[in-house]
KOLFIGU-235580 format. One record per residue: residue number from 1; residue in one letter; y, x, z of N, C-alpha, C, CB in turn. Coordinates in Angstrom, 2 decimals. Each point is the difference from the previous one (the first is absolute). Last residue first. Glycine has a CB too. Example, Ala and Ser with C-alpha at 12.3 -4.5 7.8 and 13.67 -1.06 7.14 Angstrom:
REC   n res    n.c2    n.c1    n.c3   ca.c2   ca.c1   ca.c3    c.c2    c.c1    c.c3   cb.c2   cb.c1   cb.c3
REC   2   s   -2.25   12.85    7.08    1.19    0.82    0.06    1.09   -0.77    0.73   -0.63    1.18   -2.15
REC   1   a   -5.09   -0.89    2.08    1.19   -0.89    0.00    1.20    0.90    0.00   -1.17   -1.89    1.25
END
This chain:
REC   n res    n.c2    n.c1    n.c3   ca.c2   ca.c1   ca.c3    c.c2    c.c1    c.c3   cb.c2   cb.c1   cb.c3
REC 167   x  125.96   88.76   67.76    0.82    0.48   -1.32    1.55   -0.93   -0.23   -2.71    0.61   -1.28
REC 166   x   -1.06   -1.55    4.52    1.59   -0.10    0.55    0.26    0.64   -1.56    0.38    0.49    3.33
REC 165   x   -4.66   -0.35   -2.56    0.55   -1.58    0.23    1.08   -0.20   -0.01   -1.32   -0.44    1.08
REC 164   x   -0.90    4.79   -1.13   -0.66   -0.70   -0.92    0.52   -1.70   -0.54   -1.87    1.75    1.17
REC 163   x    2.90    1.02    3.08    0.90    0.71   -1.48   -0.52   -0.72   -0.90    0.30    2.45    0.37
REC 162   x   -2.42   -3.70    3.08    1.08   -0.99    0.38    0.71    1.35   -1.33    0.00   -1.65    3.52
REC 161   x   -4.00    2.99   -3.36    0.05   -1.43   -0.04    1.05   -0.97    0.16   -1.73    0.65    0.57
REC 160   x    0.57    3.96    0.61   -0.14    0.01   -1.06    0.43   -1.39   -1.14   -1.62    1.79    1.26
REC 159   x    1.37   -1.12    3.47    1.46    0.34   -0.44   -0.15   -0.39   -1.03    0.75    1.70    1.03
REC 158   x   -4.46   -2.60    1.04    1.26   -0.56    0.17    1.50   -0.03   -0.49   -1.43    0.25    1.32
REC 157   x   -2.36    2.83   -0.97   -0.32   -1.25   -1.37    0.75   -0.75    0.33   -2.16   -0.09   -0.60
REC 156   x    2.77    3.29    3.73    0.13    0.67   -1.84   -0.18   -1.08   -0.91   -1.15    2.31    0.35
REC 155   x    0.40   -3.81    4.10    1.05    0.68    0.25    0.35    0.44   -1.02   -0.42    0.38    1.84
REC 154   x   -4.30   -0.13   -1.58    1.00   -1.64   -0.08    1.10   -0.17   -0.36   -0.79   -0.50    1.47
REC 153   x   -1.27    4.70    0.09   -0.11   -0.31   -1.32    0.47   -1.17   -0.19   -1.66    1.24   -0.30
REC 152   x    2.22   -0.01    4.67    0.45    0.80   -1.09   -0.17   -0.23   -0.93   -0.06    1.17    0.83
REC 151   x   -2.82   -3.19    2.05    1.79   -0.51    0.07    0.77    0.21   -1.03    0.13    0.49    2.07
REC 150   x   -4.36    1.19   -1.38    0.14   -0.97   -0.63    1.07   -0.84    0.15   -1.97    0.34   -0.06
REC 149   x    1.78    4.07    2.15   -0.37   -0.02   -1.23    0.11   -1.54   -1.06   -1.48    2.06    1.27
REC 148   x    1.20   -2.12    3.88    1.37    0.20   -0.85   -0.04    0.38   -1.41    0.85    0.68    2.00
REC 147   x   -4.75   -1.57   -0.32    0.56   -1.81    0.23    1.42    0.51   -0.67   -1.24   -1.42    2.82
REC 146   x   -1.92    5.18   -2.19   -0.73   -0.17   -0.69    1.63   -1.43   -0.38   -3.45    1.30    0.95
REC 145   x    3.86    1.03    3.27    0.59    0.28   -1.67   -0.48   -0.38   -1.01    0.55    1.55    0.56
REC 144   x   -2.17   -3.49    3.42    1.17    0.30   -0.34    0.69    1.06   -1.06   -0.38   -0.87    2.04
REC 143   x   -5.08   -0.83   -3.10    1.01    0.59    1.79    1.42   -0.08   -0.65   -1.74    2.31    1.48
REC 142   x   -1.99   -5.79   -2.85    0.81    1.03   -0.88    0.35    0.40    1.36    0.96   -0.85   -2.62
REC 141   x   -5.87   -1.01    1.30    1.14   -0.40    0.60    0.99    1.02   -0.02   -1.24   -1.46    1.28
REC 140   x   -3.56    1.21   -2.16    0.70   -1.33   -0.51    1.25    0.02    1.05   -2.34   -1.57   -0.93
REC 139   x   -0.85    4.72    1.70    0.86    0.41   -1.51    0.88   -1.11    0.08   -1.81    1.12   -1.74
REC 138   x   -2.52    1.27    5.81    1.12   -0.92   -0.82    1.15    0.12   -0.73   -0.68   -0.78    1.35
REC 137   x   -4.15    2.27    0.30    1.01    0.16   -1.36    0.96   -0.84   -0.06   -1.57    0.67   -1.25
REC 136   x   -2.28   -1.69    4.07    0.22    1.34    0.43    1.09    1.05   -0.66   -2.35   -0.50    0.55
REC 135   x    1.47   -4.46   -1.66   -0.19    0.03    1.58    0.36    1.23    0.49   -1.78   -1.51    0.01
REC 134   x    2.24    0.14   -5.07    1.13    0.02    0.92   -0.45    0.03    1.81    1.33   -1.47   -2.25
REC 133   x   -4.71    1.41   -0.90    0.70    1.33   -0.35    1.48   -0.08    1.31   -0.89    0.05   -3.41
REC 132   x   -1.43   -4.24    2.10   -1.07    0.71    0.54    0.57    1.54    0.34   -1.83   -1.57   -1.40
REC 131   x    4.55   -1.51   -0.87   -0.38   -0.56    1.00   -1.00    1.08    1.26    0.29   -2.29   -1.94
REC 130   x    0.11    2.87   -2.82    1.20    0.31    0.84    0.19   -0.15    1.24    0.69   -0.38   -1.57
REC 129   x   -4.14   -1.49   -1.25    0.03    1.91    0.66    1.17    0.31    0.40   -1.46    1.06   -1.54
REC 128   x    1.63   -5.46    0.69   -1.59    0.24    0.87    0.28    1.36    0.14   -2.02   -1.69   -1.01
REC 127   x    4.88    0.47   -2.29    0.47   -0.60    1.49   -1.32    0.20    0.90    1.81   -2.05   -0.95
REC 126   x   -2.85    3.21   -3.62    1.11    0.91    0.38    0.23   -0.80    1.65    1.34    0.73   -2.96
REC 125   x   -4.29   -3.49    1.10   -0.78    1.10   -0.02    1.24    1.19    0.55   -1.98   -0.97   -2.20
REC 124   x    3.51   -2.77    0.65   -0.55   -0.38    1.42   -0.78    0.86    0.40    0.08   -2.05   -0.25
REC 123   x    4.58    2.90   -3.06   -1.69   -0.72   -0.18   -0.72    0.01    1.63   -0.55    1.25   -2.93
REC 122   x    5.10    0.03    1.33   -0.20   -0.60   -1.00   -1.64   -0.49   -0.28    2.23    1.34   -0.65
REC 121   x    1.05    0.26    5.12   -1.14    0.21   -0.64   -0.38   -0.97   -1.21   -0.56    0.96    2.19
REC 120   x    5.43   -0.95    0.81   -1.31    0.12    0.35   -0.82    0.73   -1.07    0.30   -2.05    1.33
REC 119   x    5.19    0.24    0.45   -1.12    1.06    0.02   -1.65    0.38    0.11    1.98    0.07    0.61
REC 118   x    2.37   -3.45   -1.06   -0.59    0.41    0.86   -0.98    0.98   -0.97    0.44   -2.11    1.87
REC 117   x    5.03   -0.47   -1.34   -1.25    0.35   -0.61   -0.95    0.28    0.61    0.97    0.54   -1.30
REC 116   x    3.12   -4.30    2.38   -0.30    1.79   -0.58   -1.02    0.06   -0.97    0.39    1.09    2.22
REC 115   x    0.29   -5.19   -0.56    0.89    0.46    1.11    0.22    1.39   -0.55   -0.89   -1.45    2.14
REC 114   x   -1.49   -1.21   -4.77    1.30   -0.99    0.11    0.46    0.53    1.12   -0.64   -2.20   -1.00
REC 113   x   -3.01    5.19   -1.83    0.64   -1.20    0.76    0.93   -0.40    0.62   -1.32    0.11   -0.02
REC 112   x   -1.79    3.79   -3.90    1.35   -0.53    0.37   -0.31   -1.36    1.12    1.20    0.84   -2.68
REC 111   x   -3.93    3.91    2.05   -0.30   -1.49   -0.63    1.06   -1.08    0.73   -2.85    0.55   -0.38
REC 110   x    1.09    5.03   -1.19    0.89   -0.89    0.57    0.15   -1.48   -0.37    0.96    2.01    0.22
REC 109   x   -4.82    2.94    0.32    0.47   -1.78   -1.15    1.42   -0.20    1.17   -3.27   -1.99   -1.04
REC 108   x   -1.04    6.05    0.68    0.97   -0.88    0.54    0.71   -0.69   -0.86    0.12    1.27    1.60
REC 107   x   -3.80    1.75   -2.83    0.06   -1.83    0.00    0.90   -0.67    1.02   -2.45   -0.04   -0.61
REC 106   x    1.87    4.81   -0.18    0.34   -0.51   -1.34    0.34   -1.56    0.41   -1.66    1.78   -1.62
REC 105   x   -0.44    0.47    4.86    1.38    0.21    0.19    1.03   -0.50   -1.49   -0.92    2.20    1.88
REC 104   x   -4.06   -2.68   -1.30    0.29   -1.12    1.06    1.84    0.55   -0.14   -2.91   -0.32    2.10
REC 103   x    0.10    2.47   -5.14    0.00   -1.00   -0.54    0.88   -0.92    1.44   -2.48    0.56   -2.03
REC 102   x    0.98    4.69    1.57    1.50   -0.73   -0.21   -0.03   -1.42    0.06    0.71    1.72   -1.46
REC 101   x   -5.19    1.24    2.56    0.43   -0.46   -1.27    1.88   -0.43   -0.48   -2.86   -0.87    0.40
REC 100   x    1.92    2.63    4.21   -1.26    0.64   -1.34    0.22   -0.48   -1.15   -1.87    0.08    1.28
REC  99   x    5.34    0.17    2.59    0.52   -0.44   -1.64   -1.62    0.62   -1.34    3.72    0.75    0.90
REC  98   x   -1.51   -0.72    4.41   -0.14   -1.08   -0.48   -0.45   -0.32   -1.30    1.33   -0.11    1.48
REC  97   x   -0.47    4.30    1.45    1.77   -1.00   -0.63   -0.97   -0.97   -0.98    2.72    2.29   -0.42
REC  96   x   -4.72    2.52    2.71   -0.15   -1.65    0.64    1.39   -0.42   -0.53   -1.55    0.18    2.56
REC  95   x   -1.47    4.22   -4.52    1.25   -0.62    0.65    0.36   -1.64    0.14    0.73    2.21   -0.92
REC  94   x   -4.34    1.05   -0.94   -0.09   -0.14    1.71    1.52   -0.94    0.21   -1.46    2.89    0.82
REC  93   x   -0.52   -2.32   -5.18   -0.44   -0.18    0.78   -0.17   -0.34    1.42    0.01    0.70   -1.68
REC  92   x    4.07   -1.72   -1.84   -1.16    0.96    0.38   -0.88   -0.53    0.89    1.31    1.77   -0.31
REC  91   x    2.24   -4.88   -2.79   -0.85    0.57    1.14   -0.56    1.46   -0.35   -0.70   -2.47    0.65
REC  90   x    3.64   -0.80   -4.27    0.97    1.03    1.92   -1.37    0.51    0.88    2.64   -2.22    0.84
REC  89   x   -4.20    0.65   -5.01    0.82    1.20   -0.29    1.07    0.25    0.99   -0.43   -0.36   -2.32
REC  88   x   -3.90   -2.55    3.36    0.65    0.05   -0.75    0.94    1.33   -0.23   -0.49   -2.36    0.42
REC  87   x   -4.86    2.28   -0.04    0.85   -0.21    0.45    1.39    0.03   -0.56   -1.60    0.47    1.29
REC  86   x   -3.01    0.27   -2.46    0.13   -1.65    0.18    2.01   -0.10    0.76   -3.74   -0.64    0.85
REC  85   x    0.79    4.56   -1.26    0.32   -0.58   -1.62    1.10   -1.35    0.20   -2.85    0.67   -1.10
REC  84   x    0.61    2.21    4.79    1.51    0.40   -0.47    0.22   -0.61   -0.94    0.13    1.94    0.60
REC  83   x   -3.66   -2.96    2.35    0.18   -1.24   -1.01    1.84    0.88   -0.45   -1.90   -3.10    1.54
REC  82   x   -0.84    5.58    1.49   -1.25   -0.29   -0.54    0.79   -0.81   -1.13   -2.00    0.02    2.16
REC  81   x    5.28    1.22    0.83   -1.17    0.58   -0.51   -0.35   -0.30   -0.99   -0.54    0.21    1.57
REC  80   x    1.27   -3.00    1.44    1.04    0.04   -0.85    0.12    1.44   -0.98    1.09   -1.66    1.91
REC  79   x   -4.34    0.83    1.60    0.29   -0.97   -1.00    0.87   -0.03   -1.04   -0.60   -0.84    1.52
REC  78   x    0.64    3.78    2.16   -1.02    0.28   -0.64   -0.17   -1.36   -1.33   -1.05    1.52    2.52
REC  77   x    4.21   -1.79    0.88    0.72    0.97   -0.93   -1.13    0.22   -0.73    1.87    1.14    1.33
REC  76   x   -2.68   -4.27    1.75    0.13   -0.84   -1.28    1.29    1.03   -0.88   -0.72   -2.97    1.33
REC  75   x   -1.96    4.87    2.44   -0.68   -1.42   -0.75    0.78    0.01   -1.18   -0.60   -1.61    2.04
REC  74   x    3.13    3.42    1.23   -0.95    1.41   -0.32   -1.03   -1.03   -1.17   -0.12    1.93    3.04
REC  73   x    4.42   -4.33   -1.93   -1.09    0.76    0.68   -0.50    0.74   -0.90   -0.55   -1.48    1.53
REC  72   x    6.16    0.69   -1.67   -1.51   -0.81   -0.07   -1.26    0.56    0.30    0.97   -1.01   -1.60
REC  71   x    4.14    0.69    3.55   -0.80    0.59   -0.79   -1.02   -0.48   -0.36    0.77    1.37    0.68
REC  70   x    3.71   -3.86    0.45   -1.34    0.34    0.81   -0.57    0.91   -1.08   -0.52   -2.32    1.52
REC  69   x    5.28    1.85   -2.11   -1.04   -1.28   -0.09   -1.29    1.12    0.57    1.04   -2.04   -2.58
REC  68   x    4.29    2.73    3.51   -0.82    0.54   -0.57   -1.27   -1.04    0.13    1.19    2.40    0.37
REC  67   x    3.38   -4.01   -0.24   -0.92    0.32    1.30   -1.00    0.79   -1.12    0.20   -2.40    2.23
REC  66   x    5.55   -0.17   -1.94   -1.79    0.69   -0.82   -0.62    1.07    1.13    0.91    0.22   -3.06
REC  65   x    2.84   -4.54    4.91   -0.51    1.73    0.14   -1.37   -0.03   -0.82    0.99    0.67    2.73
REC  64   x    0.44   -4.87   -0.37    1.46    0.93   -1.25   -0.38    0.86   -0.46    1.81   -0.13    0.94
REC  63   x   -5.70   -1.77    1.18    0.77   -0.47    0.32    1.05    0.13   -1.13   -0.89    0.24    2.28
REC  62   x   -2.80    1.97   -4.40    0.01   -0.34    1.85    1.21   -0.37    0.70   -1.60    1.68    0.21
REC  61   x   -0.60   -0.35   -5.59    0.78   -0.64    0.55   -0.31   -0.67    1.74    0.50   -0.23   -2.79
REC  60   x   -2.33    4.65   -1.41    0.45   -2.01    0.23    0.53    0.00    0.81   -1.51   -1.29   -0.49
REC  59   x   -0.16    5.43   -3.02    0.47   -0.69    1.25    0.15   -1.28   -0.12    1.02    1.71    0.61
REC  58   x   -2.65    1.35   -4.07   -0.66    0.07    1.44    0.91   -0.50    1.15   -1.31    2.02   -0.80
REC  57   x    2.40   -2.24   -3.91    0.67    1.21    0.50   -1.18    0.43    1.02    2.79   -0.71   -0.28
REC  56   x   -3.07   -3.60   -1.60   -0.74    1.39   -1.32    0.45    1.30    1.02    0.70   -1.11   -3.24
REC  55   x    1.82   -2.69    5.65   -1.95    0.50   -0.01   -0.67    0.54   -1.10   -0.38   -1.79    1.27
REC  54   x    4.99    1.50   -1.66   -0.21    0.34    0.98   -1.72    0.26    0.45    2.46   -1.13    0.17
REC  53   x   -0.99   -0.97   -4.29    0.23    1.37   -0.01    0.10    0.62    1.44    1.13   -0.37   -2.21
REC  52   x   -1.54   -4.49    1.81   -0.98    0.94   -0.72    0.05    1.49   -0.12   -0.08   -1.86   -1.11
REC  51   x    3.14   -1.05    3.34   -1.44   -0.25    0.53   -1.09    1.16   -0.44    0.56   -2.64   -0.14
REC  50   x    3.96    1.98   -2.25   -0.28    1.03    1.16   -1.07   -0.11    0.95    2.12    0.18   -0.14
REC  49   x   -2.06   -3.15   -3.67    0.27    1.54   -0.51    0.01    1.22    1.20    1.58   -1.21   -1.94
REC  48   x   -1.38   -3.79    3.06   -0.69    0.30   -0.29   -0.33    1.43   -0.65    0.24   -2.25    0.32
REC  47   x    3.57    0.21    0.70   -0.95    0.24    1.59   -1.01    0.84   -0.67    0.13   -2.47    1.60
REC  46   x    2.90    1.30   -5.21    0.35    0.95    0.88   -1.23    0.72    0.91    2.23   -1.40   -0.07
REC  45   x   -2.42   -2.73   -1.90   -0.81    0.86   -0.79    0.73    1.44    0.46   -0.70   -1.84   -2.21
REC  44   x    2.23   -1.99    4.16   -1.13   -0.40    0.24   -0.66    1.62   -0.91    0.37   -3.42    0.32
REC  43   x    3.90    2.32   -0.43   -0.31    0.75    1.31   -1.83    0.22    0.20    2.57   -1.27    1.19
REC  42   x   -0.74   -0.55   -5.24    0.35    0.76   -0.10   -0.09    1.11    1.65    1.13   -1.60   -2.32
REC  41   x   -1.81   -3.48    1.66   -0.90    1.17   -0.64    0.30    1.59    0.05   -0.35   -1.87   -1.47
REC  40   x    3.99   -1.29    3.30   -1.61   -0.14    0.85   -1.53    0.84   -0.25    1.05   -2.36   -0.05
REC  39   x    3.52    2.15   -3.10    0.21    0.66    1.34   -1.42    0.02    0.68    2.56   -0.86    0.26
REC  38   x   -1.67   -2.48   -3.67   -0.60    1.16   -0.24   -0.39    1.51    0.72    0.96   -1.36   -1.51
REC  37   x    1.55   -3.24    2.67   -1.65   -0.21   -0.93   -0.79    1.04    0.29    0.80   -1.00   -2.08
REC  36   x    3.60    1.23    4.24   -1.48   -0.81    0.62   -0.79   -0.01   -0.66    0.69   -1.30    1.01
REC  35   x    3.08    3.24   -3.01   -1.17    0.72    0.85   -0.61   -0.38    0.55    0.69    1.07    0.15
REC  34   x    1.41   -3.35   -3.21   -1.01    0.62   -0.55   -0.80    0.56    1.06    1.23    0.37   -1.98
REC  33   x    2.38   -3.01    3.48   -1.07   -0.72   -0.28   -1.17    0.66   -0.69    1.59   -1.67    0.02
REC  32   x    2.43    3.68    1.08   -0.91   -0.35    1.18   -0.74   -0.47   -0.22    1.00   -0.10    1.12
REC  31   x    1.63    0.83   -4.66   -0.74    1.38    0.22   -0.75   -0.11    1.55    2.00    1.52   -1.63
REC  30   x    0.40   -5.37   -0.09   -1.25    0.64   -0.92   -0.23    0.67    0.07    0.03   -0.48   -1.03
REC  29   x    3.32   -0.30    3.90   -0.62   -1.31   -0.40   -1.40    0.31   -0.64    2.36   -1.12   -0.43
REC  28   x    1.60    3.90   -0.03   -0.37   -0.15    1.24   -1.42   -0.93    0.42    2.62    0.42    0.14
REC  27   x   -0.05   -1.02   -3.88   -0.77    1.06   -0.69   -0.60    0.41    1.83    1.80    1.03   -3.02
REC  26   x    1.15   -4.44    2.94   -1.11   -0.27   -0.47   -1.29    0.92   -0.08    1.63   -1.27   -0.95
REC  25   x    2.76    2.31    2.81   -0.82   -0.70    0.99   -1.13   -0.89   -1.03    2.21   -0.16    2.12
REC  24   x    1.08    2.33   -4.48   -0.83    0.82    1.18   -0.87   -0.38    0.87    1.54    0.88   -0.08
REC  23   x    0.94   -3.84   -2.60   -0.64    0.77   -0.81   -0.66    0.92    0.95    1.51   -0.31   -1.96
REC  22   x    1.75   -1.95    4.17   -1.17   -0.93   -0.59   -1.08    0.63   -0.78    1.65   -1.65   -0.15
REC  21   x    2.67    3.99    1.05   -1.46   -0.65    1.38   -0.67   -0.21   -0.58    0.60   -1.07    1.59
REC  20   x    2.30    1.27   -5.18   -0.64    1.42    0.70   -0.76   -0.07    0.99    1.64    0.97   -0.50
REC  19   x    0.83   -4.52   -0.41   -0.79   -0.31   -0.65   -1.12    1.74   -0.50    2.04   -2.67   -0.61
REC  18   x    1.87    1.84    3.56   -0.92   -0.83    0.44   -1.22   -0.19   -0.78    1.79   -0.91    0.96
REC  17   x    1.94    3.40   -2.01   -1.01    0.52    0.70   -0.93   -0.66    0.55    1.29    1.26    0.23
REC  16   x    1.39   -3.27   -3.44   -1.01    1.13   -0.61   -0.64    0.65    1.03    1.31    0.48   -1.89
REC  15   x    0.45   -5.17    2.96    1.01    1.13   -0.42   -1.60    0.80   -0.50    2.91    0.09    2.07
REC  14   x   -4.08   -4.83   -3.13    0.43    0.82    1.33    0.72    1.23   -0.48   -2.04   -0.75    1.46
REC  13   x    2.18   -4.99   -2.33   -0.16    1.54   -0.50    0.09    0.88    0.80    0.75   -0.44   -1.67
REC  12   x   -1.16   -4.97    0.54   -0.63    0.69    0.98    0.40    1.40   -0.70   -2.06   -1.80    0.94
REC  11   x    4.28   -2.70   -2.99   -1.48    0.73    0.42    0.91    1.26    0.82   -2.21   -0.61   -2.50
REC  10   x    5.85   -2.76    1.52   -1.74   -0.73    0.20   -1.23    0.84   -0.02    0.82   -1.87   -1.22
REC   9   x    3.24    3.87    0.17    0.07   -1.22   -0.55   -1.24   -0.30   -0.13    1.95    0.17   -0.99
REC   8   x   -2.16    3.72    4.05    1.15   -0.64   -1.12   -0.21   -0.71   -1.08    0.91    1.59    0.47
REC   7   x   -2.19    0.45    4.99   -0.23   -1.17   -1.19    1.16   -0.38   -0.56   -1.81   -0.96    1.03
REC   6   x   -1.48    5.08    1.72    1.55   -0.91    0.02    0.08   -0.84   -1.09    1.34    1.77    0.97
REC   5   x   -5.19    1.25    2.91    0.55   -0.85   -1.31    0.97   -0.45    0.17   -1.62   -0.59   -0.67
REC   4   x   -1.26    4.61    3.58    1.48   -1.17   -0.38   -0.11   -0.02   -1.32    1.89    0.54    1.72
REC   3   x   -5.88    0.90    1.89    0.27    0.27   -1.60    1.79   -0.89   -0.04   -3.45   -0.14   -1.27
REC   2   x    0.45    2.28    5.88    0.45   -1.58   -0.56    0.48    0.91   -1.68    1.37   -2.01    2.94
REC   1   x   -4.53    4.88    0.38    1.33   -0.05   -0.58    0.10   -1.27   -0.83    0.19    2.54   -0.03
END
């Protein structure tokens, strides 16, 4: 939408609605520009929350579709066992969701770049067992509702954000 100016005695003035555009289309302006900033994190720590609470749940992720995660063996239920101390406050013994100690699902991270974000491990030790876990467990990845969910919430901080801007 072109803005009209008219000119009296030598300057530039715009009618008020024009100057209502203008204003809107600023505050417009800054609430896109926040949500690129801030928007990006905000999905980013989304993914992540439901990553996590899905596999504490015992499930992960197979194509679109949560997948119950592999059980674990007869071995390393006896282990786990033996080290009930050691374990974190989402695990049991027998139940396979990733989490003897918590430390590799704690240590997801979002780590901002110039196309998005990405998703990894706050240490090389977490990305190795993840790595290692994700062959027969796989987590690192959201099923279709897991992606609309994170739509959904966006979508709220969005709003939240353009009321926040527009007052």
């Amino acid at each position: 939408m072109a803005i009209t100016y008219r000119r009296l005695n030598g300057l530039v003035a715009m009618s008020s609605f024009d100057k209502g555009v203008a204003n809107f289309t600023s505050k417009l302006k800054s609430v896109i520009k926040d949500a690129n900033r801030s928007g990006i994190l905000v999905i980013g720590n989304i993914a992540i929350d439901i990553i996590r609470r899905r596999t504490r749940s015992g499930k992960g992720v197979s194509g679109d579709s949560k997948i119950k995660l592999k059980p674990l063996s007869k071995t390393y239920i006896k282990f786990r066992q033996k080290n009930s101390g050691r374990l974190s406050p989402f695990a049991s013994a027998r139940k396979s969701n990733l989490t003897f100690s918590g430390k590799m699902l704690n240590g997801l991270v979002r780590v901002k770049t110039q196309k998005g974000i990405i998703i990894t491990f706050d240490t090389n030790r977490n990305k190795e067992v993840a790595g290692h876990v994700s062959e027969t467990r796989p987590f690192m990845d959201l099923a279709s509702d897991e992606v609309a969910e994170v739509a959904k919430t966006f979508r709220k901080y969005f709003s939240a954000l353009v009321k926040s801007k527009t007052k």
